[in-house]
DSSP file (Angstrom, degrees, kcal/mol; ACC not computed):
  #  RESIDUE AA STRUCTURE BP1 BP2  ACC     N-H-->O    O-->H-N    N-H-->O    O-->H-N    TCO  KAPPA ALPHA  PHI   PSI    X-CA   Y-CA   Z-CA
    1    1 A X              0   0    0      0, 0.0     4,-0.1     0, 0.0     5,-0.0   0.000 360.0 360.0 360.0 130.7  103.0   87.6  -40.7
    2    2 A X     >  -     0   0    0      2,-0.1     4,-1.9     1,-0.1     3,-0.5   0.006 360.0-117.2 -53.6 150.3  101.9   84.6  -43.0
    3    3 A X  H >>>S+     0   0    0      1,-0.3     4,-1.9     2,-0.2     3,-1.7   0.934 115.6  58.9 -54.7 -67.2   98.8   82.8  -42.1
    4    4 A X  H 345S+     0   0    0      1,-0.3    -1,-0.3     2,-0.2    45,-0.1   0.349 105.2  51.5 -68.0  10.2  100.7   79.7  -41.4
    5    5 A X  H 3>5S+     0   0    0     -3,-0.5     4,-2.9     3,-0.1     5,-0.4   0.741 111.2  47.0 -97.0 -41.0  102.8   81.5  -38.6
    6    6 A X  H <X5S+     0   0    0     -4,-1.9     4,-1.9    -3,-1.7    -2,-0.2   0.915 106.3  53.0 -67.6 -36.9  100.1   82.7  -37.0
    7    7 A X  H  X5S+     0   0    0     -4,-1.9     4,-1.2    -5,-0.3    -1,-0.3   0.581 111.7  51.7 -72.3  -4.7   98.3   79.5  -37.0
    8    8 A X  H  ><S+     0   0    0     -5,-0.5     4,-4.2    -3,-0.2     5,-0.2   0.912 102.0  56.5 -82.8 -36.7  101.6   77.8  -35.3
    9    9 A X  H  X S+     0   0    0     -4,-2.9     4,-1.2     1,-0.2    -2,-0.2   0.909 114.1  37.8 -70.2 -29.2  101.8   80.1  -32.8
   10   10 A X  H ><>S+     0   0    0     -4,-1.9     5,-0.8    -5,-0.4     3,-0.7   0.989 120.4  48.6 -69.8 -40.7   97.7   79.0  -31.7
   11   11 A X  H 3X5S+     0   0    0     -4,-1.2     4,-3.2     1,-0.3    -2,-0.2   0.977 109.9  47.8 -70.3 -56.4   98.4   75.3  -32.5
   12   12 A X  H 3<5S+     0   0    0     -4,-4.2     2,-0.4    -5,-0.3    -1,-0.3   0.612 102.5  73.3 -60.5 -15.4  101.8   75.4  -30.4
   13   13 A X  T <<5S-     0   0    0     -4,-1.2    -1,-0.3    -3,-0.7    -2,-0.1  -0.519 132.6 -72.0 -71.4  43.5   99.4   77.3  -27.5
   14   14 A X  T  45S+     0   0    0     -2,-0.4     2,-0.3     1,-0.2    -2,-0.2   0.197  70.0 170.9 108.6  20.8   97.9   74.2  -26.9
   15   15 A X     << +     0   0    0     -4,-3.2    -1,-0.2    -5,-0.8    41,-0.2  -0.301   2.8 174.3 -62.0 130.6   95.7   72.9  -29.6
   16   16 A X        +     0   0    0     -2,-0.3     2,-0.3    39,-0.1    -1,-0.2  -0.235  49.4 101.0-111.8  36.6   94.4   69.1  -29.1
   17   17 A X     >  -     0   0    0      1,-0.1     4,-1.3     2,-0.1     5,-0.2  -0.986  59.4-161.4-117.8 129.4   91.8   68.5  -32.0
   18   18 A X  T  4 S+     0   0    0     -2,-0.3    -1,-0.1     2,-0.2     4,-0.1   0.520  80.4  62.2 -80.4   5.3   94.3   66.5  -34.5
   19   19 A X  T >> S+     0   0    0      2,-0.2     4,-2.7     3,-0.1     3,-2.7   0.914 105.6  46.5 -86.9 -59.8   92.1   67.1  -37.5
   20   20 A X  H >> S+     0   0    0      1,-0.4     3,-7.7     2,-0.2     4,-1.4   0.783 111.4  42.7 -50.6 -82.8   92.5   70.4  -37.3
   21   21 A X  H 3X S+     0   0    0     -4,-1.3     4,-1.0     1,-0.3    -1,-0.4   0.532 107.8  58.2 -59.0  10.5   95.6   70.9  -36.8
   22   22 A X  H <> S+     0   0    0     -3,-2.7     4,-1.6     2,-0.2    -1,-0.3   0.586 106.2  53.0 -96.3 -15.6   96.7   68.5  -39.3
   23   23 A X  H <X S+     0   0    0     -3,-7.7     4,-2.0    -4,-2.7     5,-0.4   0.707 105.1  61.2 -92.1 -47.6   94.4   70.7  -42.2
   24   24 A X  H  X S+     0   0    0     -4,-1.4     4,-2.0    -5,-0.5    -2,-0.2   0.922  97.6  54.3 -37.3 -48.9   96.5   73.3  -40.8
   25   25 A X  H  X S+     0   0    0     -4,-1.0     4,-0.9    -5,-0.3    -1,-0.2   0.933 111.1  47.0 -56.9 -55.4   99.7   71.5  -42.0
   26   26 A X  H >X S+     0   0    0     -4,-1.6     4,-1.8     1,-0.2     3,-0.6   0.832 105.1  53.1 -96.1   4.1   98.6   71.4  -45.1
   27   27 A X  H 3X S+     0   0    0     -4,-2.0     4,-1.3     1,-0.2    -2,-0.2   0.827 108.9  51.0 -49.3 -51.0   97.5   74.5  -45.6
   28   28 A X  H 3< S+     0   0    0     -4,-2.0     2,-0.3    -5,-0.4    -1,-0.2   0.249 106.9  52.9 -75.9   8.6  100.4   75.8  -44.6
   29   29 A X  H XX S+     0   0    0     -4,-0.9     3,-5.1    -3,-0.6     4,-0.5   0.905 108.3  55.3 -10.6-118.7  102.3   73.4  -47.1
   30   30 A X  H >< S+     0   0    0     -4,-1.8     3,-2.8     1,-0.3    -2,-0.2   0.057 116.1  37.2   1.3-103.5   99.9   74.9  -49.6
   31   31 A X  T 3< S+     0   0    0     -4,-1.3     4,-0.3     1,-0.3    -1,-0.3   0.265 115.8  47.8 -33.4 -39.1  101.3   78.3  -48.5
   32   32 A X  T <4 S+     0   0    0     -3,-5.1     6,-0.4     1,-0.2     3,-0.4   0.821 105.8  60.6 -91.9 -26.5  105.0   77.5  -47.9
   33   33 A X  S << S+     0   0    0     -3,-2.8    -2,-0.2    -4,-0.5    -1,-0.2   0.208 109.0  47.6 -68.0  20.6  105.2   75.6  -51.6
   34   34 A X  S    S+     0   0    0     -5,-0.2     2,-1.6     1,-0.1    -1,-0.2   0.531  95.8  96.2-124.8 -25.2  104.1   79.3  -52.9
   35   35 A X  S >  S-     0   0    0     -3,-0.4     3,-3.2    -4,-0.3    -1,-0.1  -0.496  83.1-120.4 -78.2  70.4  107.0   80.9  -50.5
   36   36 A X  T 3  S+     0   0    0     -2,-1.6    -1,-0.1     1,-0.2     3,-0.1   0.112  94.4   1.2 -14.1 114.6  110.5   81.7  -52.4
   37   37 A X  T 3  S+     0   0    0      1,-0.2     2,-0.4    -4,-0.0    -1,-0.2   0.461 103.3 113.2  52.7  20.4  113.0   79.6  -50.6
   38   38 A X    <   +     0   0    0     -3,-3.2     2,-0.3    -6,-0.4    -1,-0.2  -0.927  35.3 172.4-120.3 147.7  111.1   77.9  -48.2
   39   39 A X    >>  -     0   0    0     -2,-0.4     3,-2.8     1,-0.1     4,-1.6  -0.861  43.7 -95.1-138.7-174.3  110.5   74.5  -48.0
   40   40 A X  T 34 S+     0   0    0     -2,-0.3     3,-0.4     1,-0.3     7,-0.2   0.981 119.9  52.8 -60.2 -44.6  108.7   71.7  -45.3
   41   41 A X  T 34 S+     0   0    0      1,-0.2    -1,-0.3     5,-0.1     3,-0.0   0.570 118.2  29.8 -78.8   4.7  111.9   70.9  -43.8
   42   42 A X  T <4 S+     0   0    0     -3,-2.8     2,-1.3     1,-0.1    -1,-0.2   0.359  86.4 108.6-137.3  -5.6  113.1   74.3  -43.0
   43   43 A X    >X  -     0   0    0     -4,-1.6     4,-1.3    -3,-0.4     3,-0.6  -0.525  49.7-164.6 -58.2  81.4  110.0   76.0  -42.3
   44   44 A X  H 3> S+     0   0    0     -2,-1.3     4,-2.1     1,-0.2     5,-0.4   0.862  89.3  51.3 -63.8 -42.1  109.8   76.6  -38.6
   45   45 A X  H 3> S+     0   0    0      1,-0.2     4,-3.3     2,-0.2     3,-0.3   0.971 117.8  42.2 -58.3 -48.1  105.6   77.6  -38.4
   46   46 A X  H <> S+     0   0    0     -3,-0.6     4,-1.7     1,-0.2    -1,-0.2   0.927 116.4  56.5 -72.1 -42.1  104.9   73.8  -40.6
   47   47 A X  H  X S+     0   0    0     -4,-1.3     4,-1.1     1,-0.2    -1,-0.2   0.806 113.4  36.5 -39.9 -57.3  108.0   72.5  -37.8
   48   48 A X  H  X S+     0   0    0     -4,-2.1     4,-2.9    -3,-0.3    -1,-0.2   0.773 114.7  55.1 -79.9 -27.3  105.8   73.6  -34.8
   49   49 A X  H  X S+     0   0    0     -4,-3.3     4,-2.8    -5,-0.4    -2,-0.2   0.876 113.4  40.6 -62.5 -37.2  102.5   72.6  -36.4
   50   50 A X  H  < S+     0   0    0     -4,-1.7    -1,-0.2    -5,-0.2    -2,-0.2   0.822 114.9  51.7 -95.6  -8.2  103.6   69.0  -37.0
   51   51 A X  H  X S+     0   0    0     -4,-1.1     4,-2.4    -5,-0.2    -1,-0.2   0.959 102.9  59.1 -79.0 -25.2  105.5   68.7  -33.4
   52   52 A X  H  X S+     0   0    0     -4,-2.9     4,-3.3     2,-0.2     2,-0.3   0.971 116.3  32.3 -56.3 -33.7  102.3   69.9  -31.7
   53   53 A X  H >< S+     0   0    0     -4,-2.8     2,-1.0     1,-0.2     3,-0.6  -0.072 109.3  61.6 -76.9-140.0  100.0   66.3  -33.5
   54   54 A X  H >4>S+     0   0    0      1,-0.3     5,-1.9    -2,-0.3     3,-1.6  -0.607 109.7  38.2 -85.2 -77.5  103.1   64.7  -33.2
   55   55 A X  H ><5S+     0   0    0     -4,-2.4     3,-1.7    -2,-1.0     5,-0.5   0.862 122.6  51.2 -16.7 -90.8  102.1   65.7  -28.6
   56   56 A X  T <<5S+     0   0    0     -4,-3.3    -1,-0.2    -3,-0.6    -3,-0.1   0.303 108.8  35.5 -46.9 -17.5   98.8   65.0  -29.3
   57   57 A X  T < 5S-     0   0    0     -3,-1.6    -1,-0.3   -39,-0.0    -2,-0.2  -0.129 112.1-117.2-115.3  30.8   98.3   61.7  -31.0
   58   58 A X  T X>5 +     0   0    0     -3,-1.7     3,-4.3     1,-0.1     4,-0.8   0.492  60.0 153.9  53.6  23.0  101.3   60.7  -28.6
   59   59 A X  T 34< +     0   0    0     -5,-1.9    -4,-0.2     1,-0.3    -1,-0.1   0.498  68.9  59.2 -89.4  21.0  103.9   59.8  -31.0
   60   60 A X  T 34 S+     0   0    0     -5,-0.5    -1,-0.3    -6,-0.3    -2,-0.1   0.275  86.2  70.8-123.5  40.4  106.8   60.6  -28.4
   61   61 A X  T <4 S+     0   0    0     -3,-4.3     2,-1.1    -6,-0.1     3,-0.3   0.466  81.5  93.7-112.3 -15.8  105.4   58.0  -25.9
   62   62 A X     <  +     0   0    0     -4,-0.8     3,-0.1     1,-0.2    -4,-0.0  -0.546  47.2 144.7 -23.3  88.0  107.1   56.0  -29.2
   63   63 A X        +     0   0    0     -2,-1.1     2,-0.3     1,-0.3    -1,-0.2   0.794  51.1  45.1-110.3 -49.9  110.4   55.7  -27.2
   64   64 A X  S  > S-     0   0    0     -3,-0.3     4,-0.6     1,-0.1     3,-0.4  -0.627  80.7-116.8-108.7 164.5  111.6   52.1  -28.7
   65   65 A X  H  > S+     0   0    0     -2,-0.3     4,-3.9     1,-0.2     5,-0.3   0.711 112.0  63.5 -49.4 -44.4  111.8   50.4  -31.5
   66   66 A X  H  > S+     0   0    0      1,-0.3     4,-3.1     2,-0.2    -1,-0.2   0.935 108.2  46.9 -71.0 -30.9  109.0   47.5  -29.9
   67   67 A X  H  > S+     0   0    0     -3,-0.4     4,-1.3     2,-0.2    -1,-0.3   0.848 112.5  47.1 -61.6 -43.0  106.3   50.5  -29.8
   68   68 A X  H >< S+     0   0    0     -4,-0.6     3,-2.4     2,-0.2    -2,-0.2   0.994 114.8  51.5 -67.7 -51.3  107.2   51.7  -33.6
   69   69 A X  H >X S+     0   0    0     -4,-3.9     4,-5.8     1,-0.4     3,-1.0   0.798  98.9  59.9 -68.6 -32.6  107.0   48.1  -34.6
   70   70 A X  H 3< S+     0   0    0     -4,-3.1    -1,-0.4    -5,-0.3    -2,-0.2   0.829 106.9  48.0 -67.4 -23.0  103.7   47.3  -33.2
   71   71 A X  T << S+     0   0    0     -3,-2.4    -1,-0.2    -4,-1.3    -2,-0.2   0.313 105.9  57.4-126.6  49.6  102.2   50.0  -35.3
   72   72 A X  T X> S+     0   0    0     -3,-1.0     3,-3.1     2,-0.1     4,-2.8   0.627 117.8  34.3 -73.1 -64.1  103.9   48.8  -38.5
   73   73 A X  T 3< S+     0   0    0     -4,-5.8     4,-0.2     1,-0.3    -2,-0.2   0.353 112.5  58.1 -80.9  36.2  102.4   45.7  -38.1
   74   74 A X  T 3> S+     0   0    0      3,-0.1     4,-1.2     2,-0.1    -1,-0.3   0.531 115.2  39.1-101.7 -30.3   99.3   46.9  -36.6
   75   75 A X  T <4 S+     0   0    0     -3,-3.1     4,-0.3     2,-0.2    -2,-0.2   0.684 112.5  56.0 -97.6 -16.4   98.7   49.1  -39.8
   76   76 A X  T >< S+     0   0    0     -4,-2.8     3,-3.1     2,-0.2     4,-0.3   0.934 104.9  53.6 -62.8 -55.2  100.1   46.2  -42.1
   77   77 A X  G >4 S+     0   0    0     -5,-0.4     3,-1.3     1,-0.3    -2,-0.2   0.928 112.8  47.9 -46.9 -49.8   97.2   43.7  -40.4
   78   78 A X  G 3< S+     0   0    0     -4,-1.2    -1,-0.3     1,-0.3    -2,-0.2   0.640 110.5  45.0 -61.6 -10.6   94.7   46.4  -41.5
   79   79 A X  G <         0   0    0     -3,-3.1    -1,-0.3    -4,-0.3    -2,-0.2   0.089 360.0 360.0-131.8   7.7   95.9   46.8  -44.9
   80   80 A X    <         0   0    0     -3,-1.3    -1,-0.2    -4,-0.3    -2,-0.1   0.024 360.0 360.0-140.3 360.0   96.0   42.8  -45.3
């Protein structure tokens, strides 16, 4: 088993710290760019890594459009 499967299967077991698992992602990037015929978008371990931050930093209490938009412009205002 590849590192970056084993580290999905812990992340998807319930890890909350988003740093980590988000150096996880791209480790396992690193790791899947090395990998004959795999890439980000079909890679199930990099798939489970990114839905678990995806849980954790909340991004599927995003449900509408008004939610998304506030943090466009919430990250535009900073960048401004």
């Amino acid at each position: 088993m590849a590192t970056r499967h084993r580290d999905a299967l812990l992340i998807n077991g319930g890890a909350s710290n988003p740093i980590a698992i988000a150096n996880a992602i791209a480790a396992a990037c690193r790791e899947a760019a090395d990998t004959p015929g795999c890439s980000y978008t079909n890679d199930p371990a990099i798939r489970l890594m990114v839905h678990q931050l995806a849980h954790v930093v909340g991004v599927s209490e995003i449900i509408d459009l008004t939610e998304y938009r506030a943090a466009i412009k919430a990250c535009e205002a900073q960048e401004a």
